[in-house]
C-alpha angles and dihedrals in degrees: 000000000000091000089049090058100044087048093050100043084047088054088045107052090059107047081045091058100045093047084053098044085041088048090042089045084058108037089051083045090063112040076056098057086040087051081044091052100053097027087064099035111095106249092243097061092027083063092045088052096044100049116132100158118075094209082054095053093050094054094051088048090054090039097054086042095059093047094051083052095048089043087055089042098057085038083055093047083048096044102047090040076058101048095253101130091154091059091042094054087046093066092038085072098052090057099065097041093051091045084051072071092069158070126271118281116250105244127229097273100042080051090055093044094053091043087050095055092032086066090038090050097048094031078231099169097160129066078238086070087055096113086055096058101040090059092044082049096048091048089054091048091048110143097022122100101245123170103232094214085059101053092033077061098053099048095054098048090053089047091053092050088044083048100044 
C-alpha cells in the first residue's frame, strides 16, 4: 500500500504543477492581450468600452456631442467665409438635429448665477484666476448644455470689472 501512495503522489505533483504553470501562462496571456487592448485604443473609445458607471456614460455621450456641434459650427464659419452657403446650411442642420440630443441650454441668468457663486466660491477677484472660476462655473452648470466660449466669456468679463 506504501508504494501505491508514493506512486500515486509522484504521478500527482506533476500533473499539479502543470495544471498551475498552464492556469498562470494564461492568466499572465491574457492580462497581456487585455494591456495590449487598451494600450493601442485610442482613450477616448477605451473609456467608452470600459464604462461602468452610468453618470460616467452620460458625460462622455454630452461631451462627444458638443464636440460634434462645435466641430459643425467652425465647418459653418469656414463654409460660409468660402462661399459655400449650401454646405453651410448643410451643417447647420446637423447641428440642430444633433442638439435635439441634449439637454436644455442654461439661460443667461442660470449662467450669471453660477458665475456669481463660482467667484464667490473660489474668492477669484482677477481675470488670472480665471481657470479656477470656470471649473467652479462648469460644476455648478453640471447637467445643462453651455457653450464654453460663451461662459469662458462671461467670466472673464465679470473678473475684469471685479479687477478694475
Amino acid at each position: 500500500m506504501g508504494e501505491s501512495k508514493s506512486t500515486l503522489y509522484l504521478w500527482l505533483i506533476p500533473t499539479v504543477v502543470t495544471v498551475v504553470i498552464s492556469t498562470l501562462l494564461m492568466l499572465v496571456s491574457r492580462w497581456i492581450d487585455a494591456w495590449a487592448v487598451t494600450t493601442t485604443i485610442s482613450p477616448w473609445f477605451r473609456d467608452w468600452i470600459f464604462v461602468t458607471d452610468p453618470e460616467r456614460a452620460r458625460q462622455t455621450i454630452l461631451q462627444v456631442l458638443q464636440t460634434l456641434i462645435k466641430q459643425r459650427k467652425d465647418s459653418v464659419e469656414q463654409f460660409r467665409g468660402g462661399g459655400r452657403h449650401d454646405l453651410a446650411d448643410k451643417e447647420t442642420r446637423e447641428i440642430a438635429i444633433i442638439e435635439g440630443y441634449l439637454p436644455a441650454g442654461a439661460s443667461e441668468e442660470e449662467m450669471d448665477q453660477a458665475i456669481a457663486a463660482a467667484i464667490a466660491e473660489t474668492g477669484a477677484n482677477s481675470p488670472k484666476q480665471m481657470g479656477a472660476g470656470m471649473k467652479a462655473a462648469k460644476a455648478k452648470l453640471e447637467g445643462k448644455t453651455v457653450d464654453g466660449k460663451a461662459l469662458s466669456d462671461r467670466v472673464r468679463e465679470r473678473l475684469q470689472k471685479l479687477a478694475g
